[in-house]
N, C-alpha and C positions, 0 to 999 in steps of 0.2 A: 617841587620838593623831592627828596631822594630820599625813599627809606623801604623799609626792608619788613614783613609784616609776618610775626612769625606765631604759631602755633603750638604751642609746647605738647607734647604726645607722654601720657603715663602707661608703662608696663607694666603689668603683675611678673612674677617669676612664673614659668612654669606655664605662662598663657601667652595663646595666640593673640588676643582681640589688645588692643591699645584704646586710652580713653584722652578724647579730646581736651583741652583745658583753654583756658583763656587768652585771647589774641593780645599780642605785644609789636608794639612799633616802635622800631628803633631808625634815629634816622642814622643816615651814613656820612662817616667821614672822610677824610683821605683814608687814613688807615683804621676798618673797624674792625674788634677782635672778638667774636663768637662763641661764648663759653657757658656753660652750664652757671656758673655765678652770678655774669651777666643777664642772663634769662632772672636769675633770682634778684639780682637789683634791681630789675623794673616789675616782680611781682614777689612781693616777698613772701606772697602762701602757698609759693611752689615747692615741692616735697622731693628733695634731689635724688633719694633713693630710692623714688619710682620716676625719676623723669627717665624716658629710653631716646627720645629725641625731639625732632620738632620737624611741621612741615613748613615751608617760607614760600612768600613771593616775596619778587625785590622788583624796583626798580631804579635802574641806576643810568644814567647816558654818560656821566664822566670818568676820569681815570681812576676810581678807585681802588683801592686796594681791599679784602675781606679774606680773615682770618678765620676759621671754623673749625675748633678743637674739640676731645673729649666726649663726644656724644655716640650712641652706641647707634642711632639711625638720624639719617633727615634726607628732607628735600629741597632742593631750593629751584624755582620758577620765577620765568617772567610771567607777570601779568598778561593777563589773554589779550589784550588789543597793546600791550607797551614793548618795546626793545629793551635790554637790558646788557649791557657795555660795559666790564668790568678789564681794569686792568691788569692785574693780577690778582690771583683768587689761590689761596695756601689750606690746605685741609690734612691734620693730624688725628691721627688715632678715631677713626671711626672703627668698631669692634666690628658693626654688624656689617651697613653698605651705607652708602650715600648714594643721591643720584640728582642729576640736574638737566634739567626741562629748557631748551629753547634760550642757552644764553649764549653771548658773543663774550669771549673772554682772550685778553693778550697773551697770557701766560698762566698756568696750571700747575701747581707743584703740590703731588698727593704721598703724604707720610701715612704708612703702615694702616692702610684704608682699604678697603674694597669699592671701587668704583662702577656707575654704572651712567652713560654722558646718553641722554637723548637730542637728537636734535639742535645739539650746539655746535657752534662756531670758535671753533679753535687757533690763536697761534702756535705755540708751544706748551708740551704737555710733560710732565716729567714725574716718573711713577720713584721714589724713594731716591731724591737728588742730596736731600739734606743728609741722611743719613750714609749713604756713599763720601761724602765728603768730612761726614765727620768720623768716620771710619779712616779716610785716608790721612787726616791730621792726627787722631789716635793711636792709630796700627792696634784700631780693635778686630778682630776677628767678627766673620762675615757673620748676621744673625741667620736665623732661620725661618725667619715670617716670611711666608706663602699666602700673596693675594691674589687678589681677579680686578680683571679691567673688563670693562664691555664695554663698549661702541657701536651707537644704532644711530645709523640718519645722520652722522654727524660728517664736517668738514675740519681736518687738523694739516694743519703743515706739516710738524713735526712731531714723532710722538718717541721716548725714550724712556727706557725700564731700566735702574737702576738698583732696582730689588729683584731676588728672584721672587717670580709670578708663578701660581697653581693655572690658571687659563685667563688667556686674550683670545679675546671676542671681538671682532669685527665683523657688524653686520650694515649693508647696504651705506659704507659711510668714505667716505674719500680722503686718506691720508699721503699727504704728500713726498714724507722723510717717516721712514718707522726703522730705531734704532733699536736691535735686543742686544742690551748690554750684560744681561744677568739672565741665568738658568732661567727655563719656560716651562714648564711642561707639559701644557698643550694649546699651542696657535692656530684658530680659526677664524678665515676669512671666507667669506661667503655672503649669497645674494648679492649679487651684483658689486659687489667694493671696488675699488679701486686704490690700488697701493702704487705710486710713482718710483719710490725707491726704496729698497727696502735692505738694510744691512742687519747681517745677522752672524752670532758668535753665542757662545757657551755652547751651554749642551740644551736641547729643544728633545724633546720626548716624542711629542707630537705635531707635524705641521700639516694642515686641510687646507686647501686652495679650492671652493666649488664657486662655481657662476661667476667668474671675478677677474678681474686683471691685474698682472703684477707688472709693472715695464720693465725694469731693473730689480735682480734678486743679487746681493753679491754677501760674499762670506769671508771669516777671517781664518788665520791658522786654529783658532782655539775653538770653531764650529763644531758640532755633532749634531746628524738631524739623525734620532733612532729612526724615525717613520715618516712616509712622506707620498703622499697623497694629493693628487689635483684630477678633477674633475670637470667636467664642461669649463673649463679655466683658459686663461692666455698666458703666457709665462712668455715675454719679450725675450729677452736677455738674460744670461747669467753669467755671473763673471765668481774665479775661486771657489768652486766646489766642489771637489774631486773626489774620488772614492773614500776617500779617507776620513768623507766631511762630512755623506750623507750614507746609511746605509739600505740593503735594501734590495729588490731584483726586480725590480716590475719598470715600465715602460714609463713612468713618469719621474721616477730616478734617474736613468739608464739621458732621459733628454735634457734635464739639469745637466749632468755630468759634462753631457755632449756640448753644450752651448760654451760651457768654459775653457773647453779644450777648443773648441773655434776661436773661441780669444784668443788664447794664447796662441795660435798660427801651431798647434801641434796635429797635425794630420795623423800619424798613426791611431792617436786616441780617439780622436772625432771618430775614424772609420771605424774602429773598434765598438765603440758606446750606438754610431747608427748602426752598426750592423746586429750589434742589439735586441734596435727597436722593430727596424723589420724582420727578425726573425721571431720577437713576441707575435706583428702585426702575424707574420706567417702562421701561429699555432692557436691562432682564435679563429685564422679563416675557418669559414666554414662550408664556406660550395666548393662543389672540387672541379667542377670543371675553373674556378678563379685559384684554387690552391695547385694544381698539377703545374701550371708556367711558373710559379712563383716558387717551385722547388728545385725546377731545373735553373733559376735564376739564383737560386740562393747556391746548387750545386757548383753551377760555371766559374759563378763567378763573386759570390757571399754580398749578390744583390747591389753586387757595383760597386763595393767596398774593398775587393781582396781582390788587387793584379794578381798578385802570386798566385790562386785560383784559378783565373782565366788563363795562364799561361801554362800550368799544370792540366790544367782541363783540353787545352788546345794539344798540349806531346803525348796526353792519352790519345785523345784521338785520332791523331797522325798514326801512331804507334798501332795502335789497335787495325785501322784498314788495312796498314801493311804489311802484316801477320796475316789477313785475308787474302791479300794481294798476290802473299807470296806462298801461301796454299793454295791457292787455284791453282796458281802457277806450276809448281811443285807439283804435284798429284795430277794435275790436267793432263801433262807428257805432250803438249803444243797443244791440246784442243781447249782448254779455261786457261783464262788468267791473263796475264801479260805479252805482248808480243814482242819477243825477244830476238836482238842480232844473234849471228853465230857466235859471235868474238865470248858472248856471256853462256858460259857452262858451266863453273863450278855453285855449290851453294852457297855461299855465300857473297858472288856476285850478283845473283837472282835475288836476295833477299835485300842487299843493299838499293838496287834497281826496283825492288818495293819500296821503299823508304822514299827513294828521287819521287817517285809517280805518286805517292800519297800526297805528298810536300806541295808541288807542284798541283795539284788537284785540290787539293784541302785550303791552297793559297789562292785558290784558280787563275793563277798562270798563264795555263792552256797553250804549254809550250809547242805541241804535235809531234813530241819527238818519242813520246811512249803513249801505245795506244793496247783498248782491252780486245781480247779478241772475240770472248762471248758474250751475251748479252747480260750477263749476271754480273761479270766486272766490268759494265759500263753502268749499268744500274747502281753497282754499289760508286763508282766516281760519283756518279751523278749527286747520291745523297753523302756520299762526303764534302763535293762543292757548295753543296747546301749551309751542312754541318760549317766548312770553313766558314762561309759568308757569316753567318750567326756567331761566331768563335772572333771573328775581327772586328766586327762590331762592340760584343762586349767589351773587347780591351781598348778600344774606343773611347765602350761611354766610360771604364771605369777610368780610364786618364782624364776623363771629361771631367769629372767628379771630383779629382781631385786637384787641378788645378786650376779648374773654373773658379775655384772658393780659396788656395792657398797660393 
C-alpha cells in the first residue's frame, strides 16, 4: 500500500513552540493534491486558523504525482527503512519553508516557497517555472518575491531558477546542469559540491565557490557578477565572462576572465588577465630572497606575458653598455675601453663602434673583431654576455607562451 502519514502541526501567533495533533493517512493516488481542506476532510476537528503546517512520511515506489499547497511549513520523509519514488512533486505558496528528507523525485517544480531538499535524489528541479510562463502568456510584469533554495547531500541533474532568489545554498550536494535564469543575490557553493555545468545570467550580488568544483562555468551577455569569490575551489573552464560580466580586482576574477579569453583564441587578453594574476601572486610574496627574481621577471619581461618588455628591456641594455663602452673609450685616450683601428677618430665613429661591440657581445657572437683593452671592459663584456644570454632566453620563453597555447 502507498500512503503518505501525515501529522498536522498548530501555531499560536507570536510563538515559537508548535503543538502536535492527530496522525492522518492518506493513501496516494496518481495525482494527490495536499491542501489544508484536505487535512480537514479526513479530521474535521482541525482548527485551520491555527494549522501552520504538517510533518509527513510517505511512502511511494510508483509514478506518482503529489500536489502540496497553502501551508505555511511542513515536512515530508521517507520512512526510515522505505525508498520513496515520486514522479513529479509541485509545491505552492509555502510562506515559511518546506523541506524533504531522503526522497527520489523525477521532477520538482517549486512556486513561491522557500525550499530546503536533504538528501534527495533529483531529476529536474525548477524554482518558479509556472509563474514565469504565466507571466510570459500575460505580459505581466516581473513580481518581486525573493526566495531561498538550500541543497544539502543531495544529487540533481538539473536545477533552474525562474524567480528571482534572496540565496542558493549548495552544500556537499552534486548538481549536474544549474541554470540561473533570474536575479540572485547571493550563490554559495561549498563543502565539497560539485557543479558539472553551470550557466549563469542576470545580475548575481554575490557568488562563493569554497571546497568545490565547478567543470564548466559559462555566461550570457545579460550576466553581472558584483562579487566573486573562490576558495580552495577548482574552476575548469570558463567560457563568456569578460570584464564587463564580473566585476572586481583580485586573483580569482582576474582567472575567470582569463579562461574565456583562452576560449576565444584571443591572446592579448589572456596575457593581459595572466599577467594579472602573477603580479597579484607577486604582491603577497613574501620571502625576498623568492620575491627579488620575480621582479626582475616581471621587470624583463611582465613574467613572460609582454614581448614588447623583453625587447625594450633587451635595447636598454645594449644601449646602456655602450654609453660605458664608449666612455672608457672616450676618456681612457688608448689606455680603457675599446681597441680601436686608426681609420676610427671622429666621435661619433667611437660611439657607433660601441654600439657594434655591445650588440655583438649582448648577442654573444664573439666575432674577435673588436676587443676590450682593460680589464674593466672585459669584465663588463663578460656580464653583458651574461645579461644577453638571460635577455634571449626570455624572449624565448615569452614566444613559448604564446604559441605553445594559440
Amino acid at each position: 500500500m502507498e500512503y503518505i502519514r501525515i501529522q498536522p502541526l498548530y501555531k499560536e501567533k507570536n510563538s515559537q513552540s508548535t503543538e502536535l495533533q492527530k496522525v492522518i493517512e492518506i493513501a496516494i493516488e496518481p495525482v494527490t493534491c495536499i491542501t489544508p481542506s484536505l487535512l480537514l476532510k479526513y479530521n474535521p476537528d482541525l482548527e485551520l486558523n491555527k494549522l501552520y503546517g504538517f510533518n509527513a512520511n510517505i511512502l511511494c515506489g510508483s509514478k506518482a504525482t503529489i500536489i502540496i499547497r497553502d501551508f505555511v511549513y511542513f515536512t515530508l520523509s521517507s520512512f526510515e527503512n522505505g525508498e520513496t519514488i515520486l514522479s513529479h512533486l509541485k509545491i505552492y505558496n509555502t510562506k515559511d519553508f518546506f523541506r524533504l528528507n531522503r526522497i527520489k523525485i523525477g521532477r520538482i517544480d517549486i512556486e513561491n516557497s522557500n525550499s530546503l531538499l536533504v538528501d534527495c535524489d533529483i531529476g529536474q528541479a525548477y524554482i518558479g517555472i509556472e509563474n514565469h510562463h504565466r507571466r510570459l502568456e500575460n505580459d505581466k510584469p516581473k513580481e518581486s518575491l525573493k526566495n531561498t533554495a538550500d541543497i544539502r547531500g543531495s544529487s540533481i541533474d538539473k536545477l533552474c531558477n525562474y524567480n528571482e532568489l534572496s540565496n542558493l545554498n549548495v552544500q556537499d550536494s552534486i548538481i549536474r546542469r544549474l541554470e540561473v535564469q533570474e536575479n540572485i543575490e547571493n550563490i554559495l557553493i561549498w563543502q565539497y559540491s560539485q557543479i558539472e555545468n553551470c550557466l549563469l545570467s542576470k545580475i548575481i550580488n554575490s557568488l562563493k565557490i569554497k571546497d568545490s568544483k565547478v567543470n564548466v562555468i559559462r555566461g550570457t551577455s545579460e550576466l553581472v557578477i558584483k562579487q566573486f569569490q573562490s576558495c580552495y575551489s577548482t574552476i575548469s573552464s570558463a567560457y563568456n565572462i569578460f570584464e564587463n560580466n564580473i566585476y572586481g580586482s583580485n586573483e580569482e576574477v582576474y582567472n575567470i576572465i582569463r579562461m574565456s579569453y583562452f576560449v576565444q583564441k584571443n591572446y592579448e587578453k589572456y596575457a593581459m588577465f595572466s599577467y594579472l594574476i602573477s603580479d597579484a601572486h607577486f604582491k603577497n610574496e613574501k620571502k625576498i630572497m623568492t620575491k627579488i627574481p620575480l621582479a626582475f621577471l616581471k621587470l624583463s619581461c611582465g613574467f613572460g606575458y609582454r614581448l614588447s618588455s623583453a625587447v625594450i628591456f633587451s635595447f636598454i641594455i645594449i644601449m646602456l653598455f655602450s654609453i660605458c663602452y664608449f666612455s672608457l673609450t672616450y676618456f681612457g685616450q688608448g689606455n680603457l675601453g675599446l681597441k680601436l683601428s686608426e681609420d676610427i677618430v671622429s666621435v661619433s665613429d667611437k660611439f657607433f663602434y660601441s654600439i657594434y661591440h655591445s650588440i655583438i657581445t649582448f648577442a654573444t657572437l664573439g666575432y674577435g673583431d673588436t676587443l676590450g683593452i682593460d680589464w674593466s671592459t672585459r669584465f663588463l663584456s663578460g656580464i653583458e654576455s651574461l645579461i644577453g644570454i638571460y635577455s634571449m632566453s626570455i624572449i624565448v620563453y615569452t614566444l613559448t607562451k604564446k604559441y605553445s597555447n594559440f
